[in-house]
C-alpha positions as CSV (number, residue, x, y, z in Angstrom):
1,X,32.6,-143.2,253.0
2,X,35.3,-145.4,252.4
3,X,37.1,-143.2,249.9
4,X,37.5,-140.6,252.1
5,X,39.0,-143.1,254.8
6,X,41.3,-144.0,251.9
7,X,42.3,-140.5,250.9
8,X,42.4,-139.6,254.9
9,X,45.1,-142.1,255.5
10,X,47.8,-140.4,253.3
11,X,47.6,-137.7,255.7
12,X,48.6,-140.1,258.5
13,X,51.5,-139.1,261.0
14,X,52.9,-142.6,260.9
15,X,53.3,-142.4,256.9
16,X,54.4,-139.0,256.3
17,X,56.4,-138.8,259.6
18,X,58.9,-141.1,258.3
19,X,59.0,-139.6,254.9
20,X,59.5,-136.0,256.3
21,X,62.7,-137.6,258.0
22,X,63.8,-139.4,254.8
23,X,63.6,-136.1,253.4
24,X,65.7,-134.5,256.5
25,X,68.6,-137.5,255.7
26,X,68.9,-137.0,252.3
27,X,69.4,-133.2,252.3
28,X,71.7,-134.1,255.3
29,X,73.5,-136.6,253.7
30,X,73.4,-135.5,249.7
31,X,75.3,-132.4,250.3
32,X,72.7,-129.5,251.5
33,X,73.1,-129.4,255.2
34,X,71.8,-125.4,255.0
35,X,68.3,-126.9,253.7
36,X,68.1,-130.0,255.9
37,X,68.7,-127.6,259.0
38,X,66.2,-125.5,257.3
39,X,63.4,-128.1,256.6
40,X,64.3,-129.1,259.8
41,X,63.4,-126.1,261.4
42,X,60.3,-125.5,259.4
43,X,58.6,-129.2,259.9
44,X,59.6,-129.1,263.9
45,X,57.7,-125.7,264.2
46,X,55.2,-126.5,262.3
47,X,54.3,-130.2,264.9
48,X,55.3,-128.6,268.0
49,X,52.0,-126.0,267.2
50,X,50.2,-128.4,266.0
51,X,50.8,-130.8,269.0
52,X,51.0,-128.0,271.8
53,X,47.3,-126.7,270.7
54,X,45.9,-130.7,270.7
55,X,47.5,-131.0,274.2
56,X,46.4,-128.1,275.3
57,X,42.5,-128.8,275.0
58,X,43.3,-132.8,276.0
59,X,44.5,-132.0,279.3
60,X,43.3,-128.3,280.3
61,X,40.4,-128.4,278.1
62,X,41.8,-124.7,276.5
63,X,40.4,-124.0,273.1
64,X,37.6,-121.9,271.4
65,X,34.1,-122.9,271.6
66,X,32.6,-120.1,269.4
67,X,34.6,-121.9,266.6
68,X,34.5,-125.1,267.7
69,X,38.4,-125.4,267.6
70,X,40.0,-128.2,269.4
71,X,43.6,-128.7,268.2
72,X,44.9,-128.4,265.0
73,X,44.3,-131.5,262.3
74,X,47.6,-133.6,262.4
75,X,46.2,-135.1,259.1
76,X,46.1,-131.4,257.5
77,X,49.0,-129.7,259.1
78,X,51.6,-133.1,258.3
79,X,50.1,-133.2,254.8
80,X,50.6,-129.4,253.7
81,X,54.2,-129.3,255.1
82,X,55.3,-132.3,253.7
83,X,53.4,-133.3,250.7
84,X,54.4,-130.2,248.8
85,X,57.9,-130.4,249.7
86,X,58.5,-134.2,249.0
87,X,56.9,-133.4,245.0
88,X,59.3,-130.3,244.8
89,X,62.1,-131.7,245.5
90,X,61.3,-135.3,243.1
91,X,60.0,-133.6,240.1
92,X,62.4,-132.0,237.8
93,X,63.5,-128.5,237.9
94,X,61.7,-126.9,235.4
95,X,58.3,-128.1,236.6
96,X,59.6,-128.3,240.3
97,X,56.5,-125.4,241.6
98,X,54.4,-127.0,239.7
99,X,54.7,-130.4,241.2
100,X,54.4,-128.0,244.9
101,X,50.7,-126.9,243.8
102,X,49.6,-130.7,242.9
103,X,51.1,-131.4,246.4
104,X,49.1,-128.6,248.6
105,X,45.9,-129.6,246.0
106,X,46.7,-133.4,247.9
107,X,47.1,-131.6,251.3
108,X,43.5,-129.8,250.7
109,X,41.6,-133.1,249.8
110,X,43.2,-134.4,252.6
111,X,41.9,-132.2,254.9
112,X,38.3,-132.0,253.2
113,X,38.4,-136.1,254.1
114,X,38.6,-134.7,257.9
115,X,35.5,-132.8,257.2
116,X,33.5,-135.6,255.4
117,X,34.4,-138.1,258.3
118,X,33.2,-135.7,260.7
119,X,36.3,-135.9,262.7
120,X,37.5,-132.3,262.4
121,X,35.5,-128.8,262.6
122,X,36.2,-126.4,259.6
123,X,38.6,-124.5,262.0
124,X,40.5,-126.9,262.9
125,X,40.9,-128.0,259.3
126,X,41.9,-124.5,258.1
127,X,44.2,-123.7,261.0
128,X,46.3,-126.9,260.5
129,X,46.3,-126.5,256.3
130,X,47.4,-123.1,257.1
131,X,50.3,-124.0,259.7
132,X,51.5,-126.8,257.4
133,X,51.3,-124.9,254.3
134,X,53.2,-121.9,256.3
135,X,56.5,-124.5,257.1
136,X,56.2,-125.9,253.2
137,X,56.1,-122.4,251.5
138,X,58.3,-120.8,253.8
139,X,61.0,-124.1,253.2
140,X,60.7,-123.7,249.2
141,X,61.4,-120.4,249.3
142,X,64.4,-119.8,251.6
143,X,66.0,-123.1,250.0
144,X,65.0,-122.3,246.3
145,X,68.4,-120.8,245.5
146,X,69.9,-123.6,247.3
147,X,71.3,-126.2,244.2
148,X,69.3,-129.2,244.4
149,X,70.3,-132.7,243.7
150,X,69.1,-136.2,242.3
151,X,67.0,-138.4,244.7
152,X,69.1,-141.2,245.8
153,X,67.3,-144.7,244.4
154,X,67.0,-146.0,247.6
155,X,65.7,-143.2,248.9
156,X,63.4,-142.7,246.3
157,X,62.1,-146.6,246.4
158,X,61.4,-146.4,250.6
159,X,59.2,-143.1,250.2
160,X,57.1,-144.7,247.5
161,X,56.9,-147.9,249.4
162,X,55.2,-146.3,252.5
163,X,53.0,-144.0,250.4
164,X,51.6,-147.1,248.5
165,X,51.7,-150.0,251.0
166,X,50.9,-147.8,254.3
167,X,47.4,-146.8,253.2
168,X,46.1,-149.8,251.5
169,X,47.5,-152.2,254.4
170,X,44.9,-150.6,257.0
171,X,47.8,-150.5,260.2
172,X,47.9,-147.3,261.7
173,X,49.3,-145.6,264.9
174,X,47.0,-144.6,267.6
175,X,48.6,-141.4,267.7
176,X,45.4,-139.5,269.2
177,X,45.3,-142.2,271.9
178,X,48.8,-141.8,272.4
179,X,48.4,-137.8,272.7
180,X,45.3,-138.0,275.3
181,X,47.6,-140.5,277.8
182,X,50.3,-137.8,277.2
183,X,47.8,-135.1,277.8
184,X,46.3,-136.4,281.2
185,X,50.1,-137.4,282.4
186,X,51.0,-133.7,281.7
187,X,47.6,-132.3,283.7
188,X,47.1,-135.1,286.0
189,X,43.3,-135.7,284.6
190,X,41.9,-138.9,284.9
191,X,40.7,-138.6,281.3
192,X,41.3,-136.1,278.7
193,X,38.9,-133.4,277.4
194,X,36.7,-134.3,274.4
195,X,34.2,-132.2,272.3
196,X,31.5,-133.4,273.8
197,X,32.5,-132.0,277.3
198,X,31.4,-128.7,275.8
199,X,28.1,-127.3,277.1
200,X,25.4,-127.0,273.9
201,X,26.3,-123.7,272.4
202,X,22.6,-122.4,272.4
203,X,20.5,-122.9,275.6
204,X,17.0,-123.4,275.3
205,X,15.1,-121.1,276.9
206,X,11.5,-121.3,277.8
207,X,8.8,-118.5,277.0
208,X,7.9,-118.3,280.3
209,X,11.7,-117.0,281.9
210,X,11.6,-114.8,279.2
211,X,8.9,-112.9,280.1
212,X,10.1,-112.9,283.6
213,X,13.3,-111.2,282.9
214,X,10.7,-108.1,280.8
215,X,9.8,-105.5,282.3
216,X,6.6,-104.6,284.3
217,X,5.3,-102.6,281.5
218,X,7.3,-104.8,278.3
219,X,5.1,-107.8,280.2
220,X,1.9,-106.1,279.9
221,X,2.2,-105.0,276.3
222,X,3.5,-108.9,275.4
223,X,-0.1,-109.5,277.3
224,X,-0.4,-113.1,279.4
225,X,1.1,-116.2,277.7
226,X,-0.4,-117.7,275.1
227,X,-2.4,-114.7,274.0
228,X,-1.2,-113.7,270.5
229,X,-1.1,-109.7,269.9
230,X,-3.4,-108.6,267.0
């Protein structure tokens, strides 16, 4: 189990927040303002749906029980959109889309560790890979005629700092916790909505109010309870 608490941790908001704004600066500030707006507009999108559908089932309880859908995974959506993107624009042109598919391969063993720690339904998963990998693929192409340059060192050296001392410290952001305060300020709840405020999906139902919902003659062919028919 503790692998996939390892592997879940690159998907963190509070390490790949900070690179995704790195990234913002140094197209900002290395000479492509057209793709940092870009990027910009692509990564905001992409966590105001994320964070509008987790607030919306925190403090209103709206979501989709027949999939068992509570809010988009943070840990899937901020990995697909950034993880991708960050490898694209390090690795060298020629193998530059190559680099992109080792990053959204990352991003889907991310979000498989959501599944294994039982944290995330298989929609939820899916719907945040999907929103994440929408704001990554959409960036790379509308800035891939854009000409890229070098990583700045520094730049280079604080990115790889957080993705290899972040994880392995154990410190993380209580972002959810954070989110469900947010939630019940916004609704005026007393406490958030959880998963387990949902009803069991299948009822049991007793033989007994079944037959009392057949008809007269249904009743008399099922014959009295606990008689088998032959």
């Amino acid at each position: 189990m503790w692998h996939w608490s390892l592997i879940s941790r690159f998907g963190e908001t509070s390490l790949l927040l900070p690179c995704a704004l790195l990234l913002y600066l140094w197209l900002r500030h290395g000479g492509e303002p057209r793709a940092a707006r870009l990027w910009l507009a692509c990564f905001t999108g992409a966590a105001t749906v994320t964070l509008l559908s987790k607030l919306a089932f925190m403090g209103w309880g709206i979501g989709m029980r027949s999939l068992d859908f509570t809010g988009l995974s943070g840990h899937s959506m901020m990995a697909s959109a950034t993880l991708p993107v960050l490898l694209h624009r390090f690795a060298p042109p020629q193998r530059a889309w190559l680099a992109a598919l080792c990053g959204l391969a990352a991003a889907l063993l991310i979000g498989y560790s959501r599944l294994m720690l039982q944290v995330h339904s298989p929609s939820e998963v899916a719907g945040g890979l999907l929103t994440g990998m929408s704001a990554s693929i959409a960036f790379l192409l509308l800035s891939a005629r854009t000409p890229r340059r070098g990583a700045p060192v520094p730049l280079s050296l604080a990115i790889a700092t957080l993705m290899l001392a972040l994880p392995a410290s154990g410190l993380h952001a209580p972002t959810h916790a954070w989110l469900e305060q947010f939630a019940m300020y916004l609704s005026g709840r007393d406490r958030p909505f959880r998963r387990e405020d949902w009803p069991a999906r299948i009822a049991r139902v007793e033989p007994a109010s079944i037959a009392a919902h057949l008809p007269r003659h249904a009743a008399v062919i099922a014959g009295p309870p606990g008689v088998a028919r032959r």
